[in-house]
Steps between C-alpha positions, in 0.01 A plus 500: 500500500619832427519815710433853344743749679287782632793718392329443091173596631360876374403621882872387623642707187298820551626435907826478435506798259295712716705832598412800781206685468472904517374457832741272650757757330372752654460352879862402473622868380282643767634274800863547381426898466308485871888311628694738303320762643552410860875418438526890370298656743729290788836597350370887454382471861800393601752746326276754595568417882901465412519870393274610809756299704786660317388843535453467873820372606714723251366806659553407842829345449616801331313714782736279765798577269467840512460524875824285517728730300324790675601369835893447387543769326651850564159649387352782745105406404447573098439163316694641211503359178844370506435283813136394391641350136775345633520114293376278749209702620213403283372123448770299294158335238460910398839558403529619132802654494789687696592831347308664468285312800211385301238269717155375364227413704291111561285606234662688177860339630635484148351820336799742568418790337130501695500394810760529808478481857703796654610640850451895595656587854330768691682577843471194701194384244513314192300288241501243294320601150354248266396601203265307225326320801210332351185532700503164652851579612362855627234315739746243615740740591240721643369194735877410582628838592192619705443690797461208696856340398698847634645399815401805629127390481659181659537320170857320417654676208723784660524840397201461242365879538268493139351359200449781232395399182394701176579505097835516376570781337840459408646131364838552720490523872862585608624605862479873420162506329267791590198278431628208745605759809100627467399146535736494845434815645200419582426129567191376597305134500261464231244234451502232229164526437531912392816565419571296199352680273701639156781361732845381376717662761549368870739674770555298781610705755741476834677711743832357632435627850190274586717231360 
């Protein structure tokens, strides 16, 4: 007796040949866009948090470094220029270049000829000045550097006296700039929620004495 092989039979053809269908297609596309998505939204989160978290220690490390070569140094009270650029002072990840002292900032780091973060000395007072902050980075840095985190309001950053923020109006923010020393002179806390507005420039101010 013989036995057909279902393999020669016209339904087990058209089975075999059978390809996807539009809407299969389309469920797979949309499941691997809906992963895709995720993984993008994850990684953005999370690079987003790394330049928050670089921000906030570069400007208090380089606050710290400051008040060191303040406190050795043969200065009477006037964080000059000289002393406030001096290599070593600002966060090594925002170093562009040396001469002239070029640093950019956690969130145009690589844009040289727009954004910098620069020093302006005051008397005992001085700021770090980020320029091209985008307005995430304005209400991060807002939140960081608050009232609350002065130690004089019992928080644990020392010497934080002010937050200003406001547009840039220059692309260059250097130690003698007229536009930086107005941030300083006269600092103040501003909240996240109002005072990002238009904002790309931040001034985080101190005062070597409270520190």
């Amino acid at each position: 007796m013989t036995v057909q092989s279902n393999a020669n039979l016209p339904d087990a053809n058209f089975r075999k040949l059978r390809g996807f269908t539009l809407t299969e297609i389309a469920i797979v596309l949309g499941i691997a866009g809906l992963i895709l998505g995720a993984v993008w939204g994850a990684a953005a989160s999370v690079y987003g948090n790394m330049k928050i978290s670089d921000a906030q220690k570069g400007i208090t490390q380089t606050a710290l470094a400051v008040r060191s070569l303040y406190s050795s140094s043969n200065d009477t009270g006037i964080a000059a220029a000289a002393l406030i650029t001096a290599p070593g002072i600002f966060s090594v990840s925002w170093s562009l270049s040396t001469n002239p002292i070029i640093i950019g900032n956690p969130w145009i780091k690589a844009s040289g000829t727009i954004s910098y973060a620069g020093i302006v000395g005051l008397g005992s007072k001085f700021a770090v000045v980020l320029t091209g902050v985008s307005a995430d980075g304005c209400v991060a840095l807002l939140n960081y550097f608050s009232s609350a985190a002065s130690n004089a309001n019992g928080g644990l950053i020392m010497g934080l006296i002010g937050v200003n923020a406001k547009s840039a109006a220059a692309a260059v923010v250097t130690a003698t700039s007229g536009d930086a020393t107005a941030l300083l002179s006269t600092p103040g806390f501003l909240p996240a929620k109002t005072g990002c507005t238009g904002v790309s420039e931040i001034a985080i101010s101190f005062d070597m004495t409270k520190m």
